[in-house]
C-alpha positions as CSV (number, residue, x, y, z in Angstrom):
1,X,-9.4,-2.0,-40.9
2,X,-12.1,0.5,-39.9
3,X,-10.4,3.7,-38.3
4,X,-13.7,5.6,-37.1
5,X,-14.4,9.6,-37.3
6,X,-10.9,10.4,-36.5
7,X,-12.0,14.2,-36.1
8,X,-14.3,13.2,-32.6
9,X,-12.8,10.4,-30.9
10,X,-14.6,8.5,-28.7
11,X,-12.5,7.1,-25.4
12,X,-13.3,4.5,-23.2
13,X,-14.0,4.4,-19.9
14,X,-10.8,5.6,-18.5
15,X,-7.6,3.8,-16.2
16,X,-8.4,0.7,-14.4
17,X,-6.9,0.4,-11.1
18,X,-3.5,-2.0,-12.1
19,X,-4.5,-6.1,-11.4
20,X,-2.9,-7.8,-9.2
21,X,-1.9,-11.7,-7.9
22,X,-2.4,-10.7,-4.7
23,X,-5.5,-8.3,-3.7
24,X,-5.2,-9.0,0.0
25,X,-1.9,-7.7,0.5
26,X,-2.4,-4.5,-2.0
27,X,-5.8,-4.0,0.6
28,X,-3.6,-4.1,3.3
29,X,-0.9,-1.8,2.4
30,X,-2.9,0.5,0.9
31,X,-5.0,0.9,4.6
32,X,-1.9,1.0,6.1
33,X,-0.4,4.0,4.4
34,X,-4.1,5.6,4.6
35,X,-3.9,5.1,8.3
36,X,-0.4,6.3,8.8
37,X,-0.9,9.4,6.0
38,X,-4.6,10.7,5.9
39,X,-3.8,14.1,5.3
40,X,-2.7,15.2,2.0
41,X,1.2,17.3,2.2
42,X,0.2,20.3,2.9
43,X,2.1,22.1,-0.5
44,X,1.1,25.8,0.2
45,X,4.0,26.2,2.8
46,X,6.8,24.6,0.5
47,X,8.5,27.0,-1.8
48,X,11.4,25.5,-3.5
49,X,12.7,29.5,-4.6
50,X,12.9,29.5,-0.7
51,X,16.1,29.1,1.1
52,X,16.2,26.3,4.1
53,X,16.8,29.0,6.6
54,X,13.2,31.1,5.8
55,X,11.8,28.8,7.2
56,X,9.8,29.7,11.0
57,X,8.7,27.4,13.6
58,X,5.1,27.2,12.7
59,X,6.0,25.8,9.2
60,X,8.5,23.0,10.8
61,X,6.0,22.3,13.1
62,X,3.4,22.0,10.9
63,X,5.5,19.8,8.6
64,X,6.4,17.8,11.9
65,X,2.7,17.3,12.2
66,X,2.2,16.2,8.8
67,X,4.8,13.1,9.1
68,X,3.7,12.4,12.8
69,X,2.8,8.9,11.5
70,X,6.1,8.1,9.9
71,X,7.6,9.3,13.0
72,X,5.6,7.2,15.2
73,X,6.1,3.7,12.7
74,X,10.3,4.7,12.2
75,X,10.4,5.1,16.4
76,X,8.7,1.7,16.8
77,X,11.2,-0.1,14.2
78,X,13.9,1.2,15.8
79,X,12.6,0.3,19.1
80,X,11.9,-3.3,17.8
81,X,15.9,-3.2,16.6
82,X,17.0,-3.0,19.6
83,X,14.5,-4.6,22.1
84,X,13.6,-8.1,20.3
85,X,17.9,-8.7,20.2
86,X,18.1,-8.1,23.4
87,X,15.2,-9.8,24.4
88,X,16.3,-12.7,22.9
89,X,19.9,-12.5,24.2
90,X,18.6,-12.7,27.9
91,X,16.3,-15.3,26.7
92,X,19.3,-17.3,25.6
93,X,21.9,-16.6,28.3
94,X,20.1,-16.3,31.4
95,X,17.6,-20.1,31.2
96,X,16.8,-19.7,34.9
């Protein structure tokens, strides 16, 4: 077994991107999260040493801002909770 010059290493190209069975679905909820999330968290204005009640305005709504997307994807769930039921409840009772 040949071990090399151990004193300069040579590495290989680097980390592969994990495989996967199915590259379609990784696509697609990888573009999902990039639509939702482009912007990166926005770390300059959280200081855990900081007490909850520092915070100002401008930094909730700037935080606000940054999860706009979630908000937006959580509001249309909940919508679908509640609308598709009942949807299909008036569907079901009301054959006319």
């Amino acid at each position: 077994m040949e071990l090399g010059n151990i004193s300069q290493p040579t590495y290989g190209p680097g980390l592969e991107a994990p495989r996967s069975s199915t590259p379609g679905l990784v696509a697609m909820a990888s573009g999902f999260l990039r639509l939702v999330q482009p912007n990166p968290l926005p770390v300059e204005m959280i200081d855990f040493g900081q007490s909850q009640t520092e915070f100002n305005q401008e930094d909730i709504r700037e935080l606000l801002l940054y999860e706009l997307g979630f908000l937006v994807c959580a509001a249309i769930g909940v919508l679908f909770i509640i609308l598709v039921p009942l949807v299909g409840c008036c569907f079901c009772c009301c054959r006319c």
